[in-house]
C-alpha positions as CSV (number, residue, x, y, z in Angstrom):
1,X,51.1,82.6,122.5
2,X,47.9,82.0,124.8
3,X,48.9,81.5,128.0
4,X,47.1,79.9,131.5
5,X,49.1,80.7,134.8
6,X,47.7,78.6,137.9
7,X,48.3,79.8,141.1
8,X,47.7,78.0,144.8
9,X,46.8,81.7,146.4
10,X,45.6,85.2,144.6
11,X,48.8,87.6,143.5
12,X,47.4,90.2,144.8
13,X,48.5,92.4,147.0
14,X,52.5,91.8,145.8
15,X,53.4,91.7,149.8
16,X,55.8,88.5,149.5
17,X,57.7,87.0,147.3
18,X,55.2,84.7,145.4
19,X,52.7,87.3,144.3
20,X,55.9,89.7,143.3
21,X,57.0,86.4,141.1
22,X,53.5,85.4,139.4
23,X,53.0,89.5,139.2
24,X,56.0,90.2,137.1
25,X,56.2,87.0,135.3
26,X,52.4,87.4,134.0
27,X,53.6,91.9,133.3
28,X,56.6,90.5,131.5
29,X,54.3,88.3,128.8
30,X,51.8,91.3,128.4
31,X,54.6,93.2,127.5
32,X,56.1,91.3,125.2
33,X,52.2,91.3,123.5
34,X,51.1,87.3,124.8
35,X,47.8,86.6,126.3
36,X,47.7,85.7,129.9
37,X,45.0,83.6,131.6
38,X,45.2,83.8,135.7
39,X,43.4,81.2,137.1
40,X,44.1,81.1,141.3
41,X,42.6,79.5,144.0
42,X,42.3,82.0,147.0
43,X,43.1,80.2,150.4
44,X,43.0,83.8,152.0
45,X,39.5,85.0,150.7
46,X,41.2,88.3,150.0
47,X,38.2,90.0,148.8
48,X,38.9,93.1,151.0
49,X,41.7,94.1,149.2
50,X,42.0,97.0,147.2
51,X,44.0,97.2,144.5
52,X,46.7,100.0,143.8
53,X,47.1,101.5,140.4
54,X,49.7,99.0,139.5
55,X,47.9,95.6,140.1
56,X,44.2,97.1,138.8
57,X,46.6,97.9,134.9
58,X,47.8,94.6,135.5
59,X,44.2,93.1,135.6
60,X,42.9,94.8,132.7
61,X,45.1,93.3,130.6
62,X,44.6,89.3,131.5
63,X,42.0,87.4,132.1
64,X,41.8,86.6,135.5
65,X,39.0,84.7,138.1
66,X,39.8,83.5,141.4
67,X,38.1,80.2,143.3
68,X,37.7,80.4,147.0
69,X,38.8,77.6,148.7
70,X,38.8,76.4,152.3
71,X,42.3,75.3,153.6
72,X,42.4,75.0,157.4
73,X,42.7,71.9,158.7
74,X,41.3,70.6,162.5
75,X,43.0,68.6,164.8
76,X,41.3,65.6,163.6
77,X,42.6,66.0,160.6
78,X,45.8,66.2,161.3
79,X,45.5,62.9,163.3
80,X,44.0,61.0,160.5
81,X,47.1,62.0,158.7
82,X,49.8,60.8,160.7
83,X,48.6,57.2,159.2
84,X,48.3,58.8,155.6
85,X,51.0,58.3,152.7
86,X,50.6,61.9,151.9
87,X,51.0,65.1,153.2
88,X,47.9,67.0,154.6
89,X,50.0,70.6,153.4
90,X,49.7,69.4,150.1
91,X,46.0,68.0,150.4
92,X,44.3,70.8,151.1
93,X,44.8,72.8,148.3
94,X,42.3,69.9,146.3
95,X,39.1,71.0,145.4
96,X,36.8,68.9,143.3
97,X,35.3,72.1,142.2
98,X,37.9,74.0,141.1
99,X,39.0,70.9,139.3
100,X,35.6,70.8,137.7
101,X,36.0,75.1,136.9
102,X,39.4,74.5,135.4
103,X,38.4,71.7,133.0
104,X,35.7,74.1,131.4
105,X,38.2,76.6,131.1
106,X,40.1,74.2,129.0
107,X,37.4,73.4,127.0
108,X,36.4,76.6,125.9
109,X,39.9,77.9,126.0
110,X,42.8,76.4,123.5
111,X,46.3,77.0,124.9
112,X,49.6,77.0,124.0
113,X,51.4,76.7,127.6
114,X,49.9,76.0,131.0
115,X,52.0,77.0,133.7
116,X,51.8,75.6,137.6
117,X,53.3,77.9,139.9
118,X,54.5,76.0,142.5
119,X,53.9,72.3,143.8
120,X,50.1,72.9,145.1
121,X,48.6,73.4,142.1
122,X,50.5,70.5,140.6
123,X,47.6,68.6,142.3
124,X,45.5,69.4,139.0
125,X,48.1,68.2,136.4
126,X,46.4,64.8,135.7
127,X,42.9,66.7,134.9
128,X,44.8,69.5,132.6
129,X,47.0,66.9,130.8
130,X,43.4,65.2,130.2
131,X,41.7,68.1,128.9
132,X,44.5,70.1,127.0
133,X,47.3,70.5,124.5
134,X,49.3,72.6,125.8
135,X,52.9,72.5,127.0
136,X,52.6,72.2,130.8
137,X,55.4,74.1,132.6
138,X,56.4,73.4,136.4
139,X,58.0,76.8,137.8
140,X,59.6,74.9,141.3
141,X,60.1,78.4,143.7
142,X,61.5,75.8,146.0
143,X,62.6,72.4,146.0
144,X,59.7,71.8,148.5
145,X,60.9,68.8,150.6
146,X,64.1,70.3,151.2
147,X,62.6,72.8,153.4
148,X,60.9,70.5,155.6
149,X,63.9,68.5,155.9
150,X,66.0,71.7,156.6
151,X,63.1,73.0,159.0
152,X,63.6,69.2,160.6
153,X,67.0,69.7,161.3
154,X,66.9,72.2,163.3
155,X,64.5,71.4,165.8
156,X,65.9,70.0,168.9
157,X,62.8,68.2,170.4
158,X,62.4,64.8,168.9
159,X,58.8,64.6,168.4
160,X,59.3,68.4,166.4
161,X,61.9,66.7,164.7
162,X,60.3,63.3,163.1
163,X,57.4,64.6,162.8
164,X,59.0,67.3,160.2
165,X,60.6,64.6,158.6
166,X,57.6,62.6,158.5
167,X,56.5,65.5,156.0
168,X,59.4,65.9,154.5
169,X,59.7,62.0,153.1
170,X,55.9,62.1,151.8
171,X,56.5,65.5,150.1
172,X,59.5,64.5,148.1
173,X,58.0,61.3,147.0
174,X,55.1,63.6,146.0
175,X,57.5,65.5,143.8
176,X,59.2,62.3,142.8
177,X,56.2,61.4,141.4
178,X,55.0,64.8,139.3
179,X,58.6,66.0,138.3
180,X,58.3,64.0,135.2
181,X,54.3,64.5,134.1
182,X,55.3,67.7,133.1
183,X,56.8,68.8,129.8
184,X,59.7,71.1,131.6
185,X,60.7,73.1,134.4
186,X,61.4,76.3,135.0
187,X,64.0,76.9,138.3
188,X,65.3,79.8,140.0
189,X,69.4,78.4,140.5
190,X,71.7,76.3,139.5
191,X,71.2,74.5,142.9
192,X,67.5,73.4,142.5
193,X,68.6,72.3,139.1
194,X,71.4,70.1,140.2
195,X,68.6,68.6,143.1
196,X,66.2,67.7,140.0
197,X,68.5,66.1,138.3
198,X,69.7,64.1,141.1
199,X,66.0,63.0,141.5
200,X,66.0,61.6,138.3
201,X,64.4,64.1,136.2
202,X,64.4,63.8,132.7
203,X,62.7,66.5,131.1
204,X,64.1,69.7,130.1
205,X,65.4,72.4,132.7
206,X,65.7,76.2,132.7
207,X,67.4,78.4,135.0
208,X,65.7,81.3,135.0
209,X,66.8,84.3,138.1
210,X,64.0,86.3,139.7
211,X,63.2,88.9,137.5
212,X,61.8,92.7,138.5
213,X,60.5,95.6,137.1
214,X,63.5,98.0,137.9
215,X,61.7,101.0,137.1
216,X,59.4,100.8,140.3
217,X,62.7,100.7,142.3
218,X,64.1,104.5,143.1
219,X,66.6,104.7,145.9
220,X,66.6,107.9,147.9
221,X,69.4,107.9,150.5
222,X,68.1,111.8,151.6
223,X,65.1,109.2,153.1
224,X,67.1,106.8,154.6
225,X,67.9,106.8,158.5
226,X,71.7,105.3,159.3
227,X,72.2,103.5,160.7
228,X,68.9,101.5,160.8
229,X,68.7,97.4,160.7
230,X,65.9,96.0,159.8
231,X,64.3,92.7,158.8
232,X,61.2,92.4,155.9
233,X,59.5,89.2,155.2
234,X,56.1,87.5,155.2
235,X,56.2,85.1,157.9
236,X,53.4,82.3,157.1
237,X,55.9,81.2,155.5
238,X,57.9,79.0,158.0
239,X,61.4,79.2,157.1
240,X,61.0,82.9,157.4
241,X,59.5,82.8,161.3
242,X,62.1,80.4,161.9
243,X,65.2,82.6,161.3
244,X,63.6,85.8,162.6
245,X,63.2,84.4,165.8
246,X,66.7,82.7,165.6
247,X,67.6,86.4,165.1
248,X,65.7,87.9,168.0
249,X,66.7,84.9,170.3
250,X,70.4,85.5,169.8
251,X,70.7,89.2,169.4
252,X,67.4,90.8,171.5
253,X,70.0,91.6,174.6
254,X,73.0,92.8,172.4
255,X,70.1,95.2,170.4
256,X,68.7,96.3,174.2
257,X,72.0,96.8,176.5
258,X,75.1,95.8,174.2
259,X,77.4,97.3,172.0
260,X,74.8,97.1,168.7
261,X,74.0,100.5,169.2
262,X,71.1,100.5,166.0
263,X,67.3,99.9,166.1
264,X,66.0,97.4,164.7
265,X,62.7,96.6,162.6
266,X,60.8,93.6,162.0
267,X,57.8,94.2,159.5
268,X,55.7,91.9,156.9
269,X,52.6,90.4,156.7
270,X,51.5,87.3,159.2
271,X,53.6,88.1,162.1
272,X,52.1,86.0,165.4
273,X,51.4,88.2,168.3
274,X,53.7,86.9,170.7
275,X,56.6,88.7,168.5
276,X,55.1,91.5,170.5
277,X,57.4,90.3,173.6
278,X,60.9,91.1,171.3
279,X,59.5,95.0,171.5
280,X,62.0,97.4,173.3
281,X,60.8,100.7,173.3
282,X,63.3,102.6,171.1
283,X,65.6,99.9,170.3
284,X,63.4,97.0,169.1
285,X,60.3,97.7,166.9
286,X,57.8,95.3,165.8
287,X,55.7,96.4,163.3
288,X,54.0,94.2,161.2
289,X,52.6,94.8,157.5
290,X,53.5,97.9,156.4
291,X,51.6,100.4,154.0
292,X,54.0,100.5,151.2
293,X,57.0,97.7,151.2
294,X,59.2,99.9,148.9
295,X,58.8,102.7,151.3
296,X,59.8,100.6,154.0
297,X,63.1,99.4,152.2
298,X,64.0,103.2,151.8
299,X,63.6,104.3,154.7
300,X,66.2,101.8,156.6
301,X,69.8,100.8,155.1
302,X,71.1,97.8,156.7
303,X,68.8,94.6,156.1
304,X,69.3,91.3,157.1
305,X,68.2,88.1,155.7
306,X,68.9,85.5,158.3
307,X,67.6,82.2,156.8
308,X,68.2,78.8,158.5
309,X,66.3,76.7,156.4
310,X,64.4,76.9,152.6
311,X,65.3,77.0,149.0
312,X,65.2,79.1,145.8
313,X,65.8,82.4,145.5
314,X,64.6,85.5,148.1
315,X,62.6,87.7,146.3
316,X,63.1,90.5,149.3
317,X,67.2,90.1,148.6
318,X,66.8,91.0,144.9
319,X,64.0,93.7,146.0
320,X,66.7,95.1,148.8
321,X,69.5,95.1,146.0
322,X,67.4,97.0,143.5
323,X,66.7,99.6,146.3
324,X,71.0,99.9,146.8
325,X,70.1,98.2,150.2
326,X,73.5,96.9,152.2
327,X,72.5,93.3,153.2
328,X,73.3,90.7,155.2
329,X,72.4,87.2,154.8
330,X,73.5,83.4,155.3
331,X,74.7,81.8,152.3
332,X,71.2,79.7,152.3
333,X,69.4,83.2,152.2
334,X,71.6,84.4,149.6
335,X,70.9,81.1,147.2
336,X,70.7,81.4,143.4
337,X,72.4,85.1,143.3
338,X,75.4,85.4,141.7
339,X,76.8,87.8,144.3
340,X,80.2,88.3,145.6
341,X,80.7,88.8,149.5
342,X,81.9,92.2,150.4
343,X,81.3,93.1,147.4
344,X,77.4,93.5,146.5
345,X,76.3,91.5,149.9
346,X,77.7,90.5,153.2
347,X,77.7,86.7,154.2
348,X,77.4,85.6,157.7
349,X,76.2,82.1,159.0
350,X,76.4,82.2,162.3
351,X,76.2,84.4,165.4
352,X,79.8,85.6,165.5
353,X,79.6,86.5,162.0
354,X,76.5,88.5,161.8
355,X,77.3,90.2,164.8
356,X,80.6,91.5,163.1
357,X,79.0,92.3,160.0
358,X,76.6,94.7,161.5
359,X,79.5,96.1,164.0
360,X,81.0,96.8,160.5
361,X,78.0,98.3,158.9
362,X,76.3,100.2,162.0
363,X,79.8,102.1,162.0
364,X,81.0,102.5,158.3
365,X,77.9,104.3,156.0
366,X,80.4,105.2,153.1
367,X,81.0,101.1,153.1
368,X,77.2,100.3,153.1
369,X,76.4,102.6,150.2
370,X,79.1,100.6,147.9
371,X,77.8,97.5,148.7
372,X,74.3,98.8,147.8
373,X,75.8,100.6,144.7
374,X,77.2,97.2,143.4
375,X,74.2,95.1,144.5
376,X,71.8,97.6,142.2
377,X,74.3,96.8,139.4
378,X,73.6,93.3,139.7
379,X,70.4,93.5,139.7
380,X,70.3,95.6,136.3
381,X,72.7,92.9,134.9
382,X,70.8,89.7,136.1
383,X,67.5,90.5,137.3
384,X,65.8,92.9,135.1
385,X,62.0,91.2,134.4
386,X,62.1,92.0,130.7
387,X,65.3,90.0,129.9
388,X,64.2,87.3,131.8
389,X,60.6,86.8,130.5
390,X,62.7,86.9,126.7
391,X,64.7,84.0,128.0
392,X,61.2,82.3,129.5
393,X,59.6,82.5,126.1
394,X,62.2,81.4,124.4
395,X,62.4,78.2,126.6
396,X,58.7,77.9,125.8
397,X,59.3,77.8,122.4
398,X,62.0,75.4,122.5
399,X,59.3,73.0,124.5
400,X,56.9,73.9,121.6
């Protein structure tokens, strides 16, 4: 089959959990021998990058162009909004002229399935229905009014609060509205299904688990420093920010002068300065984007995944079981994995309950390596790329 992924932001570098997604999803179709299109607008202007070995194979093999695109927003703007129908974080990922690129791509290009990534790009749908006939796939990596609503709730100051919801309302009836234009959809869990459904979708629906390339995940445990807790995730992403500093908040004096007696790490990409203030020296360590991710997860064996808020499926969870990492996370956090606490993954919801699960883990290393032992199994049972792009296909086909 030929192909066309569209992306709101470039794939490149795989540093969070949408470019790991697009990445493998576009490896696992070259692989199985289809041709991939990449078309993505780049909000980031990530020119400077340069790519590893990995991502310039990956390149080679697809056609790829990226549009730059201007996404900041004033003051003014957001103003104007507040007496708008829709939301300005959906907005500004419309460019006339990338609409304008894409529709010559269609013309000079005949494809068999056109896949959005995500609700932004879904602002182009009425142009490619226009211009092509091809399937056209919706891949929802969250059921994005959810996490507005979620991020709503817990805000205490009232403005914070309706404003969030404000967002949240105009969002969904923006997805209210597209759900159906498509000709399916592609979703992470069984919950973002159900949601769909509930809105009244009527078009075919695929459940379809994050998928890796296991062979790029190697755990060495001579490498790993125990006890060690540590948190990895990008944090422009809100829900992320949100239940880091939660985190910090709740345990920075138990880290510093209690009875936790384990540093801690906080590294990604787009961490604000002011996390700068959580840094103890020796206890608490804030270090940002780190060189190699995989490295990272390694070299520390107790990760946490506290998220308050959000939807889908972490990519970083399924990346920390692949590496035989002992995690724990919320239930929220741990969404769309079929795992089984104390077993492959440790739940804990509140304050009390992550605090006892890393008493429990900070003391018992022989119980961390099980866990991480089972959660790799799962992952080579559920989450292996090349099954699930098979199962992708096959729901293209079925669409066909």
């Amino acid at each position: 089959m030929n192909i066309l992924i569209l992306t709101h932001r470039v794939p490149f570098p795989q540093n969070s959990g949408y470019p790991i997604v697009v990445c493998n999803t576009i490896r696992g179709l070259v692989n199985l021998g289809h041709e991939v299109s990449l078309v993505a607008l780049n909000a980031k202007k990530n020119n400077h990058h340069e790519n590893n070995e990995d991502d310039i194979d990956l390149l080679s093999k697809i056609n790829y162009r990226a549009f730059d695109i201007d996404i900041n927003v004033s003051v003014f703007d957001v103003a104007v909004n507040l007496f708008s129908k829709t939301s300005f974080n959906i907005n500004r990922y419309y460019e006339p002229e990338f609409e304008r690129l894409l529709i010559r791509e269609l013309k000079n290009t005949a494809y068999d399935i056109i896949q959005f990534e995500g609700l932004l790009v879904s602002l182009y749908l009425s142009a490619v229905r226009k211009n092509s006939k091809a399937k056209l796939i919706y891949r929802a990596h969250n059921i994005e009014n959810q996490i507005w609503e979620r991020l709503s709730q817990q805000k205490s100051d009232p403005f914070k609060k309706s404003y969030l919801k404000m967002h949240a309302k105009r969002i969904k009836n923006y997805e209210l509205l597209q759900l159906n234009n498509f000709d399916g959809i592609a979703v992470f869990t069984e919950q973002d299904k159900s949601t769909l459904l509930e809105y009244g979708t009527k078009i075919p629906i695929e459940i379809l688990p994050l998928g890796i390339n296991l062979e790029h995940y190697h755990p060495d445990f001579s490498k790993t420093d125990f006890p060690s807790l540590f948190f990895l995730g990008s944090l422009d992403w809100l829900p992320n920010r949100e239940g880091i500093e939660w985190f910090l908040e709740n345990f920075h004096k138990e880290l510093t002068e209690g009875d936790l007696r384990v540093r801690f790490y906080v590294a990604g990409n787009d961490i604000p300065e002011r996390f700068d203030d959580y840094e103890v020296m020796g206890k608490i360590f804030i270090q940002g984007e780190v060189d190699d991710a995989l490295e990272f997860l390694n070299s520390k064996s107790i990760m946490i995944v506290p998220l308050l808020s959000g939807g889908g499926m972490r990519v970083k969870i399924v990346e920390g079981m692949a590496m035989q990492k002992c995690i724990i996370s919320t239930s929220l956090g741990a969404e769309g994995i079929n795992y089984e606490n104390n077993v492959n993954i440790l739940i804990a919801n509140n304050q009390d309950e992550f605090y006892e699960a890393i008493k429990i883990c900070i003391a018992d290393e022989a119980f961390c390596k099980y866990i991480g032992l089972n959660a790799r199994k799962l992952t080579e049972e559920q989450h292996d790329v090349n099954k699930v792009t098979k199962n992708l296909v096959s729901f293209y086909e079925t669409l066909i």
